[in-house]
N, C-alpha and C positions, 0 to 999 in steps of 0.2 A: 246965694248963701255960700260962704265958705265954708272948705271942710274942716276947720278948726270949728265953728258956728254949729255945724251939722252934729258933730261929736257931742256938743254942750246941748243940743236939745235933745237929743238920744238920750243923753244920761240922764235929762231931767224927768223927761217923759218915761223913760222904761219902768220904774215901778209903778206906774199910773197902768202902763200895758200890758204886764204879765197878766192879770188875772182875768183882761180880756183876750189877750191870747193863748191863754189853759182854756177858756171855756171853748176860743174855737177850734180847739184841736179835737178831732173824732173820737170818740170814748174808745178806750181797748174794747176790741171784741171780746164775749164770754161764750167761753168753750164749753161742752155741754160730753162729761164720758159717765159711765156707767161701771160697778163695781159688782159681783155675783158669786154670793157665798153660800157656803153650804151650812153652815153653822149657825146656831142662835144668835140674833144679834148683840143680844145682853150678856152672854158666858164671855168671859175673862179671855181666851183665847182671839174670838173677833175682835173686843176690844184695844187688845196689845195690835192686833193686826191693824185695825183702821188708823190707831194712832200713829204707827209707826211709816203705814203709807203716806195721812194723810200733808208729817210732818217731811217724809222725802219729797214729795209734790212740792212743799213748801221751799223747799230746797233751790229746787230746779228750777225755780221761779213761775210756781203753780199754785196762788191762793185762792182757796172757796173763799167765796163772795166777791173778790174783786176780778178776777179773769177768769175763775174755773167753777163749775157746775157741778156736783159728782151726784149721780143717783143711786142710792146703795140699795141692793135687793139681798134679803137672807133667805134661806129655805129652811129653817130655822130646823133643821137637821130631819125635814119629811122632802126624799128625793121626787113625790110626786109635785112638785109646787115648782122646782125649779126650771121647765120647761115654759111655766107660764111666763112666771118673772124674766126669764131671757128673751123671750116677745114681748114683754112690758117696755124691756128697754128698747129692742127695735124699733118700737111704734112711738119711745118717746125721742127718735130720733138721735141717739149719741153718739158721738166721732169713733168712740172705740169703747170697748169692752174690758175690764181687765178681770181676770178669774182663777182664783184662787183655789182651784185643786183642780185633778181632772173630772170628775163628775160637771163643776160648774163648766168647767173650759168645752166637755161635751155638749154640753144644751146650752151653751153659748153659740157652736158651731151648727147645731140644729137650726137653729135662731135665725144664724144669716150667714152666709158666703161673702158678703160682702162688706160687715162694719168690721173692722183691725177686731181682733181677738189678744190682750197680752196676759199672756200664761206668767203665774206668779210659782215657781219651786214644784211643777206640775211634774209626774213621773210619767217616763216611758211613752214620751210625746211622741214619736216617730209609731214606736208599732202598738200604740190606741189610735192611730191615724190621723190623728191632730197635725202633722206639719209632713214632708214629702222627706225631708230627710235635717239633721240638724241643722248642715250646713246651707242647706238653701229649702227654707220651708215651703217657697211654694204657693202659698194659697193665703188666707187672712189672719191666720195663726203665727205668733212668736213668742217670745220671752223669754223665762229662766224652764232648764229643767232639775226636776229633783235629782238626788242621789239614783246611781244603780243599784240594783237590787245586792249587788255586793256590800254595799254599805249597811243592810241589814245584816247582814253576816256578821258583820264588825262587831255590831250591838251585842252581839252575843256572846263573840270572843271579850267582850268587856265583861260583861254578867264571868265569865270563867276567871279571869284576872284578879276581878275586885273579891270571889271569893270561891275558891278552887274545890272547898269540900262540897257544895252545892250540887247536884246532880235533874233535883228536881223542876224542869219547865214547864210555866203556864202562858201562852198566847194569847190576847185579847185583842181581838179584830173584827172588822166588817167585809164579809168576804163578798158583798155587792161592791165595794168601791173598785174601782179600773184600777188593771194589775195588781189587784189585791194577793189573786191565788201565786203568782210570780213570786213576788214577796215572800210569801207564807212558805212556799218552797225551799228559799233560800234560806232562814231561818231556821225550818225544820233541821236542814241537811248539816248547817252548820253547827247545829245542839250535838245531831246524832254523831260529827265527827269529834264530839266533843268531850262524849261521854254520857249527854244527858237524855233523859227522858220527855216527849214531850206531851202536853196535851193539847187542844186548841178547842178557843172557847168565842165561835164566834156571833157576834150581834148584828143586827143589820138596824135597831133601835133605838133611842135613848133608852124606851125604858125597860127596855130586856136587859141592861148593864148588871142591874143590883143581880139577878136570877144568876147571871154566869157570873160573876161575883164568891155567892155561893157555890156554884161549882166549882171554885177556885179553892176556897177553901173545904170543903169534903176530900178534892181530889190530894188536899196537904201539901199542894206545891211551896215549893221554896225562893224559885224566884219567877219571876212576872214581864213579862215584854208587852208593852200597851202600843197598838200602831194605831194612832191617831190621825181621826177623821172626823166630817161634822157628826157624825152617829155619835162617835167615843167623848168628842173633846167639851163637850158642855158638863163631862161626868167626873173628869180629871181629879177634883178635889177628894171625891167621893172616892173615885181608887185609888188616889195614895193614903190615903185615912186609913181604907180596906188594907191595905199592902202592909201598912207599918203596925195596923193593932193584932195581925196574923205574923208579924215577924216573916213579910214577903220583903227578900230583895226586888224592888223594880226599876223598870227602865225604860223612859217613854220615848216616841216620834217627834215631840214637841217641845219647842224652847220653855214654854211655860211649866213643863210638866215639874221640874224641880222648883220652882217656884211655888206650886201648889202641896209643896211636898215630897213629893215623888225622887226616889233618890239616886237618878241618872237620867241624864240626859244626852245623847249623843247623836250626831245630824248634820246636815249643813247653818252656815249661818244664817239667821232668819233676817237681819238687819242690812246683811249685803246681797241676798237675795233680791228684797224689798228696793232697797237703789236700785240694781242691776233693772230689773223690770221696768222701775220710773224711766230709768233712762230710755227704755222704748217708748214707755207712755210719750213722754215730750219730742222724740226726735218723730214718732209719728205725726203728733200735732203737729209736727214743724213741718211737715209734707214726706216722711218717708215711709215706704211701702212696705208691710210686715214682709209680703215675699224675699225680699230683696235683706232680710236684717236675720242674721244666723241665730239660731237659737244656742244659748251657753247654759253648760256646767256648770254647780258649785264648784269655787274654787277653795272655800273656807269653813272647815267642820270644824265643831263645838265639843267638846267635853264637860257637860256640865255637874258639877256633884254637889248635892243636900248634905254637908258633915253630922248637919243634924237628924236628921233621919237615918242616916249609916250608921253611927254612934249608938242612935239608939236600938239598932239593929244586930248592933254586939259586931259591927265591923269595923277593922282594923285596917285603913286605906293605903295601899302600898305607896311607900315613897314616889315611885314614877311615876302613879297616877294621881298625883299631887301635883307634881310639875307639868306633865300633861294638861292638865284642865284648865280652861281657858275663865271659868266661874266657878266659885266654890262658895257653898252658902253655909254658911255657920252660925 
């Protein structure tokens, strides 16, 4: 047969043959990782969260149902649960782990020495003993780390900014969570160089929130610092409600917190965070070893501000921190 011949039955034949040559190509393999959160599944916080991963996965060329598996476990803000669901997921066999605070990242690493660990905006990963050092972690653990505890300080010089006659601080924290009391330190210190008074109200709960809540207001504080955890974060709506019907300036840990209200928001970014991490997820499925892949810094903090809740709080928003804010909700 000639190869002018050979061309002309190729072309006649080829769409006769693709659809028996798709069928005999190997299915993609489906990847099987696991997800372990501290939070309620249903509270508004996990949900921005799983959308926001599930849509960077989507990104990187990671979709549930057709390559990728994801088993999601919540502890639905009771820390004794979370130790079980971390051996849930070992036993159902997943490539990696990804976990979203350090509480989950610890009973992840309880769990197993051995399946990838990817830390999502985790704090003070090095000295909770989660990786050996940033730059070379060492052992199954990587990812994003949170802000240093400097960055809480910040929060505060903001509360002083947005409005200078204020004096009075309320703290609302869970001082079980990892590096909590660090935190709380820095916070303190930065009020006290600041001029203000502080008091700290903390829950280890969901439903111990409403009770210090109350203590929040008996004690008359003026403004509010919420550091957000799965204990806090399913209550968020419920304390900026509290915050703004007391005429509390506040100011949360969490991207969502001005969205529910809440009228400051300041942090790193939640959305490059959430990449930053994927991109471990995938480059480990891709065969790379957490030891070997350095754990990174936010590079990109948020300024978020509620005009409407300020506003109605009788404040007056300084021009700079107008231009400043990267969100402003009006």
């Amino acid at each position: 047969m000639s190869h002018r011949r050979q061309m002309l039955v190729a072309a006649a034949l080829g769409p006769l043959m693709a659809p028996l040559l798709a069928r005999a190509q190997p299915a993609q393999r489906m990847r099987r990782i696991g997800t372990l959160s501290f939070g309620k599944r249903d509270n508004e916080v996990m949900q921005m969260g799983r959308a926001m991963l599930q849509e960077s996965l989507r990104l990187s060329g990671w979709d549930e149902g057709r390559n990728l598996v994801v088993e999601r476990r919540y502890a639905e803000g009771d820390v004794a649960r979370l130790d079980r669901q971390a051996e849930e997921l070992v036993r159902l066999d997943v490539e990696l782990i990804v976990a979203t605070s350090s509480t989950t990242t610890a009973a992840a690493k309880r769990a197993t020495r051995a399946i990838p660990i990817v830390m999502i905006g985790v704090i003070l990963p090095v000295e909770l003993g989660f990786v050996e050092s940033l730059s070379r972690p060492g052992g199954n653990v990587t990812g994003t780390a949170a802000a240093d505890p400097e960055t809480a300080a910040k929060a505060i010089q903001i509360l002083r900014e947005m409005a200078p006659g204020l004096t009075r601080l309320a703290l609302l924290f869970n001082p079980t969570a990892p590096g909590a009391q660090r935190f709380l330190a820095e916070r303190s210190r930065a009020a006290s160089t600041l001029g203000m008074s502080v008091q700290t109200f903390p829950v280890t709960r969901p439903d111990e929130v409403a009770q210090a809540l109350d203590g929040i207001a008996a004690g008359r504080a003026a403004m509010l610092a919420v550091v957000i955890d799965g204990v806090i974060e399913s209550r968020l709506r419920e304390i900026a409600d509290f915050a703004l019907a007391h005429r509390i300036l506040s100011i949360g840990s969490a991207t969502l917190f001005t969205t529910v209200g809440g009228a400051i928001y300041y942090g790193s970014n939640l959305s490059e965070m959430v990449n930053r991490s994927v991109n471990y997820v995938d480059r480990i499925l891709h065969g790379a070893r957490p030891a070997d892949l350095p754990v990174e810094k936010p590079r990109v903090f948020d300024l978020n501000l509620n005009l409407k809740t300020l506003h109605a709080l009788g404040i007056t928003v300084p021009r700079h921190m107008l231009l400043r804010a990267n969100e402003v909700i009006e």
